[in-house]
Structure formats: structure tokens, C-alpha cells
VOPAGU-2260 file (C-alpha; in pm, 1 decimal, decimal comma):
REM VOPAGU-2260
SITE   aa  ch    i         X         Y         Z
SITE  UNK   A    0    2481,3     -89,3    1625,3
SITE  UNK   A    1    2768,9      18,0    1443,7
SITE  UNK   A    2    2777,0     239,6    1152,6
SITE  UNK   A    3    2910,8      21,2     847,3
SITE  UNK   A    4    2647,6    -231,2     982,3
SITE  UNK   A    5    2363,4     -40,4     981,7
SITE  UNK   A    6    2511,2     122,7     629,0
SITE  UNK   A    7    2474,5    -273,3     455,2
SITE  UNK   A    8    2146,4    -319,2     675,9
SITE  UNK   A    9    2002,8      10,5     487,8
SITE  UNK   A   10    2173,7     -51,1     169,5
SITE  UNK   A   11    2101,9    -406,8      74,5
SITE  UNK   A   12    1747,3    -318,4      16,6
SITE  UNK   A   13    1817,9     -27,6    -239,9
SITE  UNK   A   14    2110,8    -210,1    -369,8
SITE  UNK   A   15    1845,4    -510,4    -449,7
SITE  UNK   A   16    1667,9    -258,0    -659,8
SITE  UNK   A   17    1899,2    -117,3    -863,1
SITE  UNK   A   18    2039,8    -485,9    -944,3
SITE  UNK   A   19    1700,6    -606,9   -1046,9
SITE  UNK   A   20    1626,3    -276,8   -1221,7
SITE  UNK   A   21    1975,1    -380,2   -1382,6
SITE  UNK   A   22    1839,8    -656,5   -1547,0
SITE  UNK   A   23    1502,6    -491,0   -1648,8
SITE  UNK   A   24    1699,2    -319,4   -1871,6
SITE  UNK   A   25    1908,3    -574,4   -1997,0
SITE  UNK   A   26    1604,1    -767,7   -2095,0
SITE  UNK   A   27    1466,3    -446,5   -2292,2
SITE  UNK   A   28    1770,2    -421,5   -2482,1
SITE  UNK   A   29    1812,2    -579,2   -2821,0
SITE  UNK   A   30    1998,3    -854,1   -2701,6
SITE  UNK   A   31    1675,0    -991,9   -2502,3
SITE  UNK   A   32    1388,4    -759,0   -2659,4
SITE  UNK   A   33    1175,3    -925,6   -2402,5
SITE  UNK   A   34    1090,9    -614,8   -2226,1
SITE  UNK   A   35     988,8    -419,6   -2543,2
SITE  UNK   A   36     757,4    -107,2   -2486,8
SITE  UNK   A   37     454,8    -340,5   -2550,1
SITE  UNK   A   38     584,7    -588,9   -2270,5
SITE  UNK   A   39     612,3    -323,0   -2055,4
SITE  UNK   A   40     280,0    -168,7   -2100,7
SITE  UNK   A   41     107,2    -506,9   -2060,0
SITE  UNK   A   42     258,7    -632,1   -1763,0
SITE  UNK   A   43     272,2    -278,5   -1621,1
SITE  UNK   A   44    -181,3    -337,4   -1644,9
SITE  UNK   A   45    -158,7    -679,9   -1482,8
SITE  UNK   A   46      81,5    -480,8   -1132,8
SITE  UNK   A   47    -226,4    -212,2   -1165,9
SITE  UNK   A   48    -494,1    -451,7   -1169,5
SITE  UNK   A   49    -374,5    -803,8   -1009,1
SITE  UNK   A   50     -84,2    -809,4    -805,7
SITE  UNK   A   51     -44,3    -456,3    -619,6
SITE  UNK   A   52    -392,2    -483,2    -513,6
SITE  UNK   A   53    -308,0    -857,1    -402,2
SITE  UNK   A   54     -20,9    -728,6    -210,6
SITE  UNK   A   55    -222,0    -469,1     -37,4
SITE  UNK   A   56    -459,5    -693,3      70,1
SITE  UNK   A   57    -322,8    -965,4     206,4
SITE  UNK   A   58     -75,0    -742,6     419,4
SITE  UNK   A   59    -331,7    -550,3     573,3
SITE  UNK   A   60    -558,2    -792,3     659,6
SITE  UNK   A   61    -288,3   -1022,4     765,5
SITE  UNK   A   62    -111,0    -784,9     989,0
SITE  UNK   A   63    -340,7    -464,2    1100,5
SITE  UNK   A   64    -629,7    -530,1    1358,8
SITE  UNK   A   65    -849,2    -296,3    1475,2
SITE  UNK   A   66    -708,9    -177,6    1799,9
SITE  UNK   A   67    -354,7    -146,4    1609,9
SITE  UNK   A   68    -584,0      94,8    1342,4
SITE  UNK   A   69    -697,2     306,0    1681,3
SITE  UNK   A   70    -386,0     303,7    1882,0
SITE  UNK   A   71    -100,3     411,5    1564,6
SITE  UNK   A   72    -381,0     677,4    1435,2
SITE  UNK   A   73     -98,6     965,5    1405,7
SITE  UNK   A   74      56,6     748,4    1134,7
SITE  UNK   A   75    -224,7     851,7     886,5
SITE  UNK   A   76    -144,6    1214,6    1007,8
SITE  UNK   A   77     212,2    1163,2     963,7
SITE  UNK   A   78     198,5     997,7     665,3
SITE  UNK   A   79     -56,0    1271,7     513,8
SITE  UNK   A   80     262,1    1570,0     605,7
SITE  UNK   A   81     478,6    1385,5     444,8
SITE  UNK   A   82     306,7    1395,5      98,5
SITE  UNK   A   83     164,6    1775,4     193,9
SITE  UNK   A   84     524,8    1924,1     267,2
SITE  UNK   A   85     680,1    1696,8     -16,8
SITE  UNK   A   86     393,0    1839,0    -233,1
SITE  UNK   A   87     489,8    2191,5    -155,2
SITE  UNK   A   88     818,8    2187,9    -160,7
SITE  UNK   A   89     753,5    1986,8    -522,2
SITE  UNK   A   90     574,5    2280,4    -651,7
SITE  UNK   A   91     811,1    2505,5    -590,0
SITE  UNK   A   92    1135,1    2294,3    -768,4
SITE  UNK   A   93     911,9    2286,7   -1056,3
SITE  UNK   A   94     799,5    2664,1   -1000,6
SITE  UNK   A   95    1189,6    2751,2    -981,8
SITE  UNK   A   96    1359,0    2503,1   -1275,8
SITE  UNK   A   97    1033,7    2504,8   -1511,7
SITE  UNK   A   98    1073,9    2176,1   -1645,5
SITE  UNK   A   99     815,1    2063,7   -1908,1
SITE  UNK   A  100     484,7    2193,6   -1798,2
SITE  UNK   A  101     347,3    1798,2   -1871,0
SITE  UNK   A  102     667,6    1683,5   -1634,7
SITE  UNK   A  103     529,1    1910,8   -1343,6
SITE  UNK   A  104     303,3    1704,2   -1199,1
SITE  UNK   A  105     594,3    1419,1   -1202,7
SITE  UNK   A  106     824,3    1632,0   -1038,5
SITE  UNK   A  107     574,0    1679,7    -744,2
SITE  UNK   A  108     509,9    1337,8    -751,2
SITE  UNK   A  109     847,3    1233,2    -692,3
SITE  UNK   A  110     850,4    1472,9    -392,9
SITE  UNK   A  111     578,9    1393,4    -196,9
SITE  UNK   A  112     503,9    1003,5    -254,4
SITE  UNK   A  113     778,5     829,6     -72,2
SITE  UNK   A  114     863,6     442,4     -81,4
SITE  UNK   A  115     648,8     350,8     201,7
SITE  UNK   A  116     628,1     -15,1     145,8
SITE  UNK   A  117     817,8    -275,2       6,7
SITE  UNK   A  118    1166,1     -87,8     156,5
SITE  UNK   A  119     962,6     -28,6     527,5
SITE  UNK   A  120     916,0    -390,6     525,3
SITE  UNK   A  121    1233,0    -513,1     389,4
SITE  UNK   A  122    1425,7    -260,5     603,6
SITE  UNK   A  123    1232,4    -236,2     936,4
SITE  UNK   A  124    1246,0    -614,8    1016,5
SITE  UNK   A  125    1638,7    -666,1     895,4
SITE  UNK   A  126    1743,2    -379,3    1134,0
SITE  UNK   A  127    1548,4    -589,7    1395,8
SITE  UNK   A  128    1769,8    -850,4    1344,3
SITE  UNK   A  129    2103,6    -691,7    1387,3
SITE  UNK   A  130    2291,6    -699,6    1711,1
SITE  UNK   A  131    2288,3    -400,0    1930,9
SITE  UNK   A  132    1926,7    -266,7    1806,6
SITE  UNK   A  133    1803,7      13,0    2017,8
SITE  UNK   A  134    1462,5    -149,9    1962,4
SITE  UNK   A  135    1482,1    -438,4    2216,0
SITE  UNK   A  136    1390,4    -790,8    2140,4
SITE  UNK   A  137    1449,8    -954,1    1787,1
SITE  UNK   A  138    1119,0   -1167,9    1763,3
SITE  UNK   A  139     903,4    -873,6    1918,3
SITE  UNK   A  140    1051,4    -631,0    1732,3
SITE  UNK   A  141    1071,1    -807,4    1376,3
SITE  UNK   A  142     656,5    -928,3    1406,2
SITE  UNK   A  143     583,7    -543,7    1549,0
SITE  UNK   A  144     770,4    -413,7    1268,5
SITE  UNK   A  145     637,2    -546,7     977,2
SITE  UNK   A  146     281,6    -463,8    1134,4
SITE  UNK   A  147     404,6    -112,6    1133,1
SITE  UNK   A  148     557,7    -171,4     803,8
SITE  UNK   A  149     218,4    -293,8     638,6
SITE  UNK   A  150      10,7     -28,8     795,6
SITE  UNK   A  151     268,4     236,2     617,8
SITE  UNK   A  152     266,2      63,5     308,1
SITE  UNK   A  153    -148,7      24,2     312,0
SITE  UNK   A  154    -176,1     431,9     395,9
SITE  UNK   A  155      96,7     512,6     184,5
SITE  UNK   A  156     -54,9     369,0    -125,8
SITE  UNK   A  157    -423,3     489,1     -63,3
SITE  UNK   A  158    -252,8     869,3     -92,0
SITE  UNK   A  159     -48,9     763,7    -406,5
SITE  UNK   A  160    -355,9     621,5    -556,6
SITE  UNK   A  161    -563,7     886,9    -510,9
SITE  UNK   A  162    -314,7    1250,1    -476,0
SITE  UNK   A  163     -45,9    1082,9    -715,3
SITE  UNK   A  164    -261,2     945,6    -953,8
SITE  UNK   A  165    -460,8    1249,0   -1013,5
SITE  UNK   A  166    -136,0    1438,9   -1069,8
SITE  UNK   A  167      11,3    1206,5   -1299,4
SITE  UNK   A  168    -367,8    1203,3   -1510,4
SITE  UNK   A  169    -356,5    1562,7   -1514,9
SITE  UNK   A  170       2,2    1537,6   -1644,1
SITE  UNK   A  171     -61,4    1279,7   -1859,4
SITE  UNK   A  172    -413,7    1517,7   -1986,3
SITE  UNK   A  173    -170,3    1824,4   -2067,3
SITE  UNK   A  174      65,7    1613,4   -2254,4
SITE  UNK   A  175    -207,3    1476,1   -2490,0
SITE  UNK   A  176    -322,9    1861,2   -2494,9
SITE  UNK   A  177       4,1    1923,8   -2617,7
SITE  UNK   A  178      23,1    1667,5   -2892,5
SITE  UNK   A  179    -273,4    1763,8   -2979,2
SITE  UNK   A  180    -210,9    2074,0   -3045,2
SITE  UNK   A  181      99,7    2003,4   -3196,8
SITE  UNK   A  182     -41,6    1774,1   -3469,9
SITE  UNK   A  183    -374,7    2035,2   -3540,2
SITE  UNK   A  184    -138,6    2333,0   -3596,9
SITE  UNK   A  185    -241,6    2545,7   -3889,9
SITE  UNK   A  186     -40,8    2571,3   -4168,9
SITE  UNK   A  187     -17,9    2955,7   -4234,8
SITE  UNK   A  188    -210,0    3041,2   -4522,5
SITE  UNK   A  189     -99,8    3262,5   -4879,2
SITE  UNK   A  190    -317,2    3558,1   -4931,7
SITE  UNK   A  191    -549,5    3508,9   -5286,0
SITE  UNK   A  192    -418,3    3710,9   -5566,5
SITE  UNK   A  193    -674,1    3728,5   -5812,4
SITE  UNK   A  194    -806,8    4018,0   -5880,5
SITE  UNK   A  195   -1075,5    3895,5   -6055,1
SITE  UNK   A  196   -1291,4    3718,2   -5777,6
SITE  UNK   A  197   -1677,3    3731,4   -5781,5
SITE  UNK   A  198   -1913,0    3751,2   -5473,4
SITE  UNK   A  199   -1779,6    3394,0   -5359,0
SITE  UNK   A  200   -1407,4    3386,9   -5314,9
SITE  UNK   A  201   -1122,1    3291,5   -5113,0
SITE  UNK   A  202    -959,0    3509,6   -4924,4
SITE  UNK   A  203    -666,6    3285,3   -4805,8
SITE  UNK   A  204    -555,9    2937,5   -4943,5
SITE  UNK   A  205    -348,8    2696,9   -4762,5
SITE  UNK   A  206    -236,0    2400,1   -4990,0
SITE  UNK   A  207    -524,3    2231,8   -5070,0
SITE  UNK   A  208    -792,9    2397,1   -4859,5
SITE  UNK   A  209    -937,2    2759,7   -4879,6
SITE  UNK   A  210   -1132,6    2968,8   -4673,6
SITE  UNK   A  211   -1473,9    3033,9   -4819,5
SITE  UNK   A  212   -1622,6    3380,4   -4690,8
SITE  UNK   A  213   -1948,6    3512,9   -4909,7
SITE  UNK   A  214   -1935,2    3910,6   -4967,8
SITE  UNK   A  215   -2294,8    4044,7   -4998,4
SITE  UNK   A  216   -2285,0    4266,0   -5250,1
SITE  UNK   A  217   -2604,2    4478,9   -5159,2
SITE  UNK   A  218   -2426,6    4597,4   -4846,1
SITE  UNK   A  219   -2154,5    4902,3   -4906,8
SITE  UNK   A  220   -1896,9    4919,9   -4669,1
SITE  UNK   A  221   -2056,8    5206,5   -4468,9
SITE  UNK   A  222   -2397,5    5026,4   -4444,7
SITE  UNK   A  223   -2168,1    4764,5   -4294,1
SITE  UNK   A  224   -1963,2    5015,9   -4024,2
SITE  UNK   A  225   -2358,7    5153,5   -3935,7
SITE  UNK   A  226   -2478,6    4810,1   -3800,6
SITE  UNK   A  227   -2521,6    4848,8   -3415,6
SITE  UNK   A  228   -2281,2    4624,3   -3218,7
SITE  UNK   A  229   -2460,8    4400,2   -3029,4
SITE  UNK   A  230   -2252,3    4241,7   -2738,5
SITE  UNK   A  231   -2338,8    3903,8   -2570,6
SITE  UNK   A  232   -2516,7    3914,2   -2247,7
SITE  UNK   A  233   -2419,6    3713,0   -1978,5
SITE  UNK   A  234   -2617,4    3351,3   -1877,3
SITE  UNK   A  235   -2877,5    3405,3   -1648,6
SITE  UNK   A  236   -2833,4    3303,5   -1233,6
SITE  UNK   A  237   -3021,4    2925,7   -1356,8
SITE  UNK   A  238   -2781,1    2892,5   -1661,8
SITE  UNK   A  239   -2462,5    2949,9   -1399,9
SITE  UNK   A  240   -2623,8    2737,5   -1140,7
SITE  UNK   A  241   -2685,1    2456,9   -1354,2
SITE  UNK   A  242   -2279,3    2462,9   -1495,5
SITE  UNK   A  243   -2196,2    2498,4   -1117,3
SITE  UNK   A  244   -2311,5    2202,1   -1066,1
SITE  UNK   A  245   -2201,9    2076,3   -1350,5
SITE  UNK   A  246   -1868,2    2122,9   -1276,1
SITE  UNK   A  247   -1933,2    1988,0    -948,7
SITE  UNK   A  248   -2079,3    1680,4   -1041,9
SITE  UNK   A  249   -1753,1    1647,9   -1288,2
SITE  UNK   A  250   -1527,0    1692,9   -1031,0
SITE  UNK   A  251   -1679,1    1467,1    -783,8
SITE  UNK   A  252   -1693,3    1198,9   -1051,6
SITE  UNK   A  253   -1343,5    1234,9   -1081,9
SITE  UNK   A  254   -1257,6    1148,2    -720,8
SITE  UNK   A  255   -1477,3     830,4    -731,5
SITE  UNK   A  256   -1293,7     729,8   -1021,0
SITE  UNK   A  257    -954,6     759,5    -881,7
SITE  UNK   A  258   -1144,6     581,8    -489,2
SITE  UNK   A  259   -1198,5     348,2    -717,0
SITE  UNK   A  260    -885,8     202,1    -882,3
SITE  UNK   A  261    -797,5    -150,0    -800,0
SITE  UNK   A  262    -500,9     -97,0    -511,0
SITE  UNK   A  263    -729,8     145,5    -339,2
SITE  UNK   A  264    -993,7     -77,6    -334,2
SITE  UNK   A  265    -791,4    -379,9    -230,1
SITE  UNK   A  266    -658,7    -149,1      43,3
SITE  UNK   A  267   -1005,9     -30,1     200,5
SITE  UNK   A  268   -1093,8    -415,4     162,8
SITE  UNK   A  269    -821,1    -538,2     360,7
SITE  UNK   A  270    -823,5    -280,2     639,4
SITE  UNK   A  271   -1230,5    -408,4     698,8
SITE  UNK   A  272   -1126,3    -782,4     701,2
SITE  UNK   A  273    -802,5    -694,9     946,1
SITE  UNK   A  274   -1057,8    -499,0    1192,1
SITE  UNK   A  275   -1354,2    -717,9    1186,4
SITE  UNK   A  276   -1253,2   -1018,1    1361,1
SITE  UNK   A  277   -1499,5   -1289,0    1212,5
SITE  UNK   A  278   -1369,7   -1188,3     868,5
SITE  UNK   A  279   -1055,2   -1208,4     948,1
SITE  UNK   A  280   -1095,0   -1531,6    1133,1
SITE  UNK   A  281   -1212,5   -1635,8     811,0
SITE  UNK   A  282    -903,3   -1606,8     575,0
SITE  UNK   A  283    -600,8   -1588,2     811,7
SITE  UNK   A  284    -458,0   -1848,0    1053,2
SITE  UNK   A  285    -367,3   -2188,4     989,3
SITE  UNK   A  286    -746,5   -2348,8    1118,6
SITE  UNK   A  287    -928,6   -2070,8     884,5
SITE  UNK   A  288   -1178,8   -2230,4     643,7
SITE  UNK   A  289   -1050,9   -1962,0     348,7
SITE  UNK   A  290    -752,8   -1917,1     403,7
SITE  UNK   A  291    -634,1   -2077,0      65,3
SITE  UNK   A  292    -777,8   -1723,6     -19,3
SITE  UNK   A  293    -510,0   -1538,8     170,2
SITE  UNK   A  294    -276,9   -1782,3      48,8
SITE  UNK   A  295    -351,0   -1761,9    -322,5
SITE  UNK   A  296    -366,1   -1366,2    -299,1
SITE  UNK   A  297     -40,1   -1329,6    -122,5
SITE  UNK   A  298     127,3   -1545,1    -388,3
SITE  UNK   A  299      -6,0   -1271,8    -643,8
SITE  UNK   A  300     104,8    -989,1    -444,3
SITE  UNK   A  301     457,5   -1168,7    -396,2
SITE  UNK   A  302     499,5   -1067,4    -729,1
SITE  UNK   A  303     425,4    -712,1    -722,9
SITE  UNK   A  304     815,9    -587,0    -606,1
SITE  UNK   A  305    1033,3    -786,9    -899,7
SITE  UNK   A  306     763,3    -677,6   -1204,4
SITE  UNK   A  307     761,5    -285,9   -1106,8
SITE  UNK   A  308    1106,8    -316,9   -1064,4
SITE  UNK   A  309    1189,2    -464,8   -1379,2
SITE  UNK   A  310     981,5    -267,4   -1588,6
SITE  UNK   A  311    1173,4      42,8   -1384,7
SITE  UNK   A  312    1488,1     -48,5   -1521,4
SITE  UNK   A  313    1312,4    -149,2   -1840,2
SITE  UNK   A  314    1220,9     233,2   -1903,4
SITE  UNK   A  315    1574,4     325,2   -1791,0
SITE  UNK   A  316    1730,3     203,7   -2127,2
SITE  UNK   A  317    1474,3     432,1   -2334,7
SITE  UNK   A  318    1480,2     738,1   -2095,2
SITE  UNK   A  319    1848,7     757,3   -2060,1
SITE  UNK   A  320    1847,2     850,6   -2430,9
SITE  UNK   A  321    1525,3    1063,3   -2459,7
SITE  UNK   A  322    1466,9    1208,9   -2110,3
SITE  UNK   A  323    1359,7    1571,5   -2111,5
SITE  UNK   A  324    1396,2    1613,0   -1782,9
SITE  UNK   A  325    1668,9    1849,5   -1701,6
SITE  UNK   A  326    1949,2    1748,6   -1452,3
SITE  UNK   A  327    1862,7    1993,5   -1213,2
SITE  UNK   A  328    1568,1    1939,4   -1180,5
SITE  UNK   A  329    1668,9    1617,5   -1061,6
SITE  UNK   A  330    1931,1    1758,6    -827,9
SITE  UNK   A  331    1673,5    1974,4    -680,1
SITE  UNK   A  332    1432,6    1658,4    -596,2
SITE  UNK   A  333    1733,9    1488,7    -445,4
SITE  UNK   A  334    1762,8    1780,2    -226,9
SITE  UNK   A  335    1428,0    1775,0    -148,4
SITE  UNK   A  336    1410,5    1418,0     -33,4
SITE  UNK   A  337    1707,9    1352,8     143,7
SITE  UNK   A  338    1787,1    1661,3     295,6
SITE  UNK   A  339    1477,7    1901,1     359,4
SITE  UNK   A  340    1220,4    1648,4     442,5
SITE  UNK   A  341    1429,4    1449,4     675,7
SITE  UNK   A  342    1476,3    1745,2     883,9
SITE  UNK   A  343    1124,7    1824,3     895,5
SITE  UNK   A  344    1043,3    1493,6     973,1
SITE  UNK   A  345    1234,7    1477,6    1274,2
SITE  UNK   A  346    1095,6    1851,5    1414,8
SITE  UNK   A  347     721,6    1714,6    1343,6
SITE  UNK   A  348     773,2    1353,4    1523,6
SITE  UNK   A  349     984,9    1506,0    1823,7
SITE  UNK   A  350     705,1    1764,4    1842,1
SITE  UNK   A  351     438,9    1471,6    1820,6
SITE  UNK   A  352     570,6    1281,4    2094,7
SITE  UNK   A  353     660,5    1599,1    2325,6
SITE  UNK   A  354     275,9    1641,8    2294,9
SITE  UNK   A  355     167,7    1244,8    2395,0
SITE  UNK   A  356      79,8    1201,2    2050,6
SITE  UNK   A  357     265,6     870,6    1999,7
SITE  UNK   A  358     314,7     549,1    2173,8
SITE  UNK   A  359     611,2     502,9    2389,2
SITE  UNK   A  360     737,0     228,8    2103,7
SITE  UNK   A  361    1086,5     359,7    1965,2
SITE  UNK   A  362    1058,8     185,9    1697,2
SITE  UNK   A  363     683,0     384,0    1587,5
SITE  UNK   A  364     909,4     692,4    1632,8
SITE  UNK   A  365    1169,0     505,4    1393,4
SITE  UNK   A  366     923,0     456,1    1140,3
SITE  UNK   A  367     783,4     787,8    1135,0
SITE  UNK   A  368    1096,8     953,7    1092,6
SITE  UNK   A  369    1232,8     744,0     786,6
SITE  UNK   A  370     916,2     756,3     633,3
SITE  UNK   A  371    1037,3    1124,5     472,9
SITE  UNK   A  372    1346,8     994,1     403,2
SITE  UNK   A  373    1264,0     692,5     167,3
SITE  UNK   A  374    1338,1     704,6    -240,8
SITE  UNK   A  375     992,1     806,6    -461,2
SITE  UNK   A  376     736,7     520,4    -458,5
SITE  UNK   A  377     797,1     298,2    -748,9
SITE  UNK   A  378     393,1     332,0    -862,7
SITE  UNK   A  379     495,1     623,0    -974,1
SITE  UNK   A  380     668,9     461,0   -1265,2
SITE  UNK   A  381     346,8     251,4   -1287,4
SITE  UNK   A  382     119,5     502,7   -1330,4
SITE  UNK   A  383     356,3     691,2   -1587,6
SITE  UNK   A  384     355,2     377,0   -1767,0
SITE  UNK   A  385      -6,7     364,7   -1732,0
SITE  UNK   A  386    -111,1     715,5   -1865,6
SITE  UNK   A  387     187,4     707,7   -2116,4
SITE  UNK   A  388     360,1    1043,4   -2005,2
SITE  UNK   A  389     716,3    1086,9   -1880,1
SITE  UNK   A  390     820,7     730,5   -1851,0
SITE  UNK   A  391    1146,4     815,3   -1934,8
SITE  UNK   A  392    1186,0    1105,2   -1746,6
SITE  UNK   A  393    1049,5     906,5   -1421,2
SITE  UNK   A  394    1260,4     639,4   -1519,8
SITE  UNK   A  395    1595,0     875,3   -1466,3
SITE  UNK   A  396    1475,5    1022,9   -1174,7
SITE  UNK   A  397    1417,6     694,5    -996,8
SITE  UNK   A  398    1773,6     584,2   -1122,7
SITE  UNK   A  399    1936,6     868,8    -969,4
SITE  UNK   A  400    1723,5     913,1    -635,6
SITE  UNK   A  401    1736,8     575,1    -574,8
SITE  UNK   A  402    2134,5     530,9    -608,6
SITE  UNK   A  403    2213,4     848,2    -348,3
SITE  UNK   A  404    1928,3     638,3    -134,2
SITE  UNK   A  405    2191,9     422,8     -58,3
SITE  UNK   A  406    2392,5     656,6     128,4
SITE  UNK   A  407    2133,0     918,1     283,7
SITE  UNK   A  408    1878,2     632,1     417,9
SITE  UNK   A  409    2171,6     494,2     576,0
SITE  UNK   A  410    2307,8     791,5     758,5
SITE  UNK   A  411    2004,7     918,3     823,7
SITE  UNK   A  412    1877,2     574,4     959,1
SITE  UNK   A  413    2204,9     640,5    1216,2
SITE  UNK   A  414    2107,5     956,4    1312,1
SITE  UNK   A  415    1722,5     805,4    1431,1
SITE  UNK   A  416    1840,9     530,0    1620,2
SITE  UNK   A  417    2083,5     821,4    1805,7
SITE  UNK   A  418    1820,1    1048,4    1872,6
SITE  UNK   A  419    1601,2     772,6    1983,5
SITE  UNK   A  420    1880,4     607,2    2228,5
């Protein structure tokens, strides 16, 4: 395949985005005002709820069986480095260029939870397609594909809905700290003049409100300086055990709360109906008594791509003008993405398959290696949306690493299929 085909194979998928994210924020504008900040927020709840979980589901359990679930299990493995290295290499941009300390959880984010989904499946079938394909036959390799395709998007978004979410809920937990604290600051306080107070008096007034403090007057100051200092002892073993577990009990309740949101439920669902083969003989093929149920929930997850990315490009017109992120920043998770992960990527799956980790499918090796080269996920603008913290500033991001995704998936997409012919 040559290169300026496989550069408008790889491109027309990213390209698609930023058109449609074009539009988004077209429509927010005042022109349209039908993608206000209330639109957005609403139909950002229905994606959450309705149609990523949809999506998920009928993918999975249309696509993944059980002996595909045994036979690709590095691809949970491989998929888990790519968010741990991302992750790292996350921290320390935001360690280095200090952004906002609410905008460092985003900043990881961006680094470690790749695109796994809609651009594996829109990109692994069309280079299928094209003519000279290192990956053998068209039909075999296009139906293959988008099982390998599904399976990455269906791992990819159980780690973004439970690692991504809880770091944009802590985010979005320090930026309401912040506010917080913002709005409760104390106005500094006058000292009282008069010289004429009584046992009752204020000691400090601040507009409207005083400080009451009550002087007892059959105390001298020396009586006062003789009182014995009595320190506070610490809890007993039983008072620390029972905050222990406390705290445990806190933090386990966190994790079930984050197992369960909706596209990590619909996920877990749809791998048990795609590997038990009576339930999935129940909803999918064309002689399947339910499979208006597969039907009905794939039309709801058809419309999980166009509404994230409209409500992307939505947030773009707002966070163009009020983004705190600093362009660095942004330069350095470019860098990250596109350049340090990619070569990683290729030193872990060359390593895997030196070892007889992986099947002897190029194109399993092909998906492994651009899965640390794909743009951020574009949930991540959902959940920012979601917790109300750095839309903006997720919103330029995306509009920046998803415009040099153009060029770096492509030429890194060339250099794969060369190491892999």
C-alpha cells in the first residue's frame, strides 16, 4: 500500500471528526444557540446513560465469543500498559508544566486513555479494504477486524470508566474544593477601638459581623499563664481500627460506584451474552427470537459517535476563549501521544510476540501497536461535561491532539504495516 493511500485511509476518520466537531460548534454559536451549555449538559447525560452503554453492548455481544475472549487475552494486558505508561508519563507533564492543580487529573487523562473505539473500527476495516494490504484477504480481514476492533473498544472503555473517571471525579472534587474556598474566604477583620469595652466585647469586627470572646474577669493574667497545659492524647488502637475501616469501607464504596456506571455495566453485560452461547443465540442472528433487542440497542448506540462529537466541538467555541490550560502543556501531551508511546508500543508488542505471547495474526500485532498511537478518548470530554470541570480546557486539547492525529496516525500506521511485512 502506498503512502498517500494509507495517509487518506488514516485521515478520513479524524478528518470526519473535526468536520462534525465543526458543526458542534457552529450550532453553539449565537447564530444556532441550539447547543447552549444546557443542551450540552443534557444530551451529554442521555451518551452517559443510553447510547454509549447501547454501543458497548451490542458490539460485544455481537462480535466477541468466548474462545476469541481466551485466545486475544494479551489485549487486556496490552491495553492495561497503554493507560499505565500513558498515566506515568501524564504525571510527570503535569509534575513538570504545573497546570491548574484541578486540570491535573485531565492532563493524565488525556495521556493514558486513548481512542480505542469508534477510530479502531472505522480505521481497521477501511485499511482492509485497500489494495495491497499486508493483512491478506478483504472479507477475512474486514469481519476479523472489527472483532478485534470491538474487543478494543469494550476493554478500552471499562479502563476509562473506571481509571479515567475516578481521575476526572477527583478533579472535578478539587475544583469544587477550590470554589469553595474561594467563595468562604474571610474578609480580614478591623481591630475594635474602644477603649471602653466591658467583660463582653469584640475584639475584631468585620462589616457586619464581630467576634464575640467573654473575658472572665476573676482570672488575672498570671492565674491564666499558671494553668497546666494539657495536650490531647492520641485515639486508642479500637478508635484507629474502627476509622481504618472506615476509610476502607469509603474507599471500596467508591470503586463500586465507578463498576457501576452505565457503559461499564453494559460492557460486563455484553461480554457474558457474547461468551455464553444460548444467550447469545438469543439476541443475535437473523432466526434469534430477541433479536429486535440487539436491533433496537444498536440503533441507540449508532448514535453515540455524532452526539459526543458534537457536543466536542460544542465546548470548543467556549474553551477557545476561557481555556486555562496553558499551550504547553498541550504540546507536551502531543509529545506524549504521538511520539513516546508509539515507540514504546512497538518495543512491548515486538517483545510480546518474540516471547509467543500473540497469535500469528498480523493484523492483532497491527492493532496492538496503534492502540498507543490513537487521539485521547472522546469520554473524556463526556465525563468533563459530566462533573462540570475543565470542559473547556479538554475541549482545546482534543482540538489540537486530534488535528496533528491526522498526520502521526498516518505515518505511524506506515511504519506498522513495514515492520509487520
Amino acid at each position: 500500500m502506498g503512502f498517500w493511500t494509507l495517509f487518506e485511509v488514516a485521515s478520513m476518520p479524524i478528518l470526519e471528526v473535526l468536520l462534525i466537531s465543526v458543526l458542534g460548534a457552529f450550532m453553539a454559536t449565537g447564530y444556532c444557540n441550539l447547543l447552549n451549555a444546557d443542551a450540552r449538559k443534557s444530551l451529554n447525560k442521555i451518551v452517559f446513560v443510553v447510547f454509549t452503554p447501547s454501543l458497548m453492548f451490542a458490539s460485544l455481544a455481537k462480535t466477541v465469543t468466548l474462545q476469541d475472549i481466551i485466545s486475544w487475552w494479551f489485549m487486556p494486558i496490552n491495553i492495561g500498559i497503554t493507560f499505565l505508561v500513558g498515566g506515568i508519563l501524564g504525571w510527570i507533564v503535569a509534575k513538570l508544566l504545573k497546570p491548574k492543580p484541578y486540570l491535573e487529573g485531565l492532563v493524565i487523562a488525556t495521556c493514558s486513555a486513548g481512542n480505542l473505539g469508534n477510530l479502531m473500527l472505522i480505521i481497521v476495516p477501511a485499511i482492509c479494504k485497500e489494495k495491497g494490504s499486508p493483512f491478506g484477504n478483504k472479507e477475512v480481514c474486514s469481519t476479523v477486524g472489527l472483532s478485534y476492533a470491538s474487543f478494543s473498544m469494550a476493554l478500552g472503555g471499562f479502563y476509562i470508566w473506571t481509571y479515567t473517571y475516578h481521575l476526572i471525579r477527583t478533579s472535578s472534587l478539587k475544583y469544587q474544593a477550590l470554589k469553595a474556598s474561594d467563595e468562604n474566604e474571610e474578609v480580614p477583620k478591623s481591630p475594635n477601638l474602644d477603649y471602653n469595652a466591658n467583660g463582653q466585647t469584640r475584639l475584631l469586627e468585620g462589616g457586619d459581623q464581630g467576634i464575640a470572646v467573654s473575658v472572665e474577669s476573676s482570672k488575672t493574667l498570671d492565674e491564666v499563664e499558671d494553668q497546666p497545659i494539657v495536650s490531647k492524647q492520641p485515639g486508642s488502637s479500637k478508635e484507629k481500627d474502627v476509622a481504618s475501616w472506615t476509610k476502607l469501607k469509603e474507599f471500596l464504596h467508591k470503586i463500586l460506584e465507578e463498576l457501576l456506571a452505565p457503559p461499564t455495566i453494559a460492557a460486563i453485560l455484553g461480554f457474558i451474552f457474547g461468551a455464553v452461547t444460548w444467550l447469545r443465540n438469543l439476541i443475535i442472528g437473523d432466526s434469534a427470537p430477541l433479536r429486535v433487542i440487539q436491533d433496537s440497542v444498536k440503533l441507540l448506540g449508532d448514535g453515540t459517535i455524532p452526539c459526543i462529537t458534537l457536543i466536542l466541538g460544542g465546548n470548543l467555541t467556549q474553551g477557545l476563549k476561557t481555556s486555562k490550560i496553558k499551550p504547553w502543556v498541550t504540546v507536551g501531551v502531543i509529545c506524549v501521544r504521538y511520539f513516546i508511546q508509539p515507540l514504546i508500543g512497538i518495543g512491548i508488542v515486538k517483545a510480546a510476540a518474540s516471547l509467543g505471547f500473540l497469535p500469528s495474526n498480523k493484523l492483532f500485532h497491527y492493532v496492538l501497536m496503534v492502540q498507543y498511537t490513537v487521539p485521547p478518548a472522546m469520554n473524556i470530554g463526556t465525563m468533563t461535561q459530566l462533573f462540570d470541570v475543565g470542559q473547556e480546557e479538554c475541549s482545546v486539547l482534543f482540538f489540537w491532539t486530534y488535528l496533528v492525529a491526522g498526520i502521526a496516525l498516518t505515518v505511524w500506521s506506515t511504519v506498522y504495516m513495514w515492520i509487520l511485512s
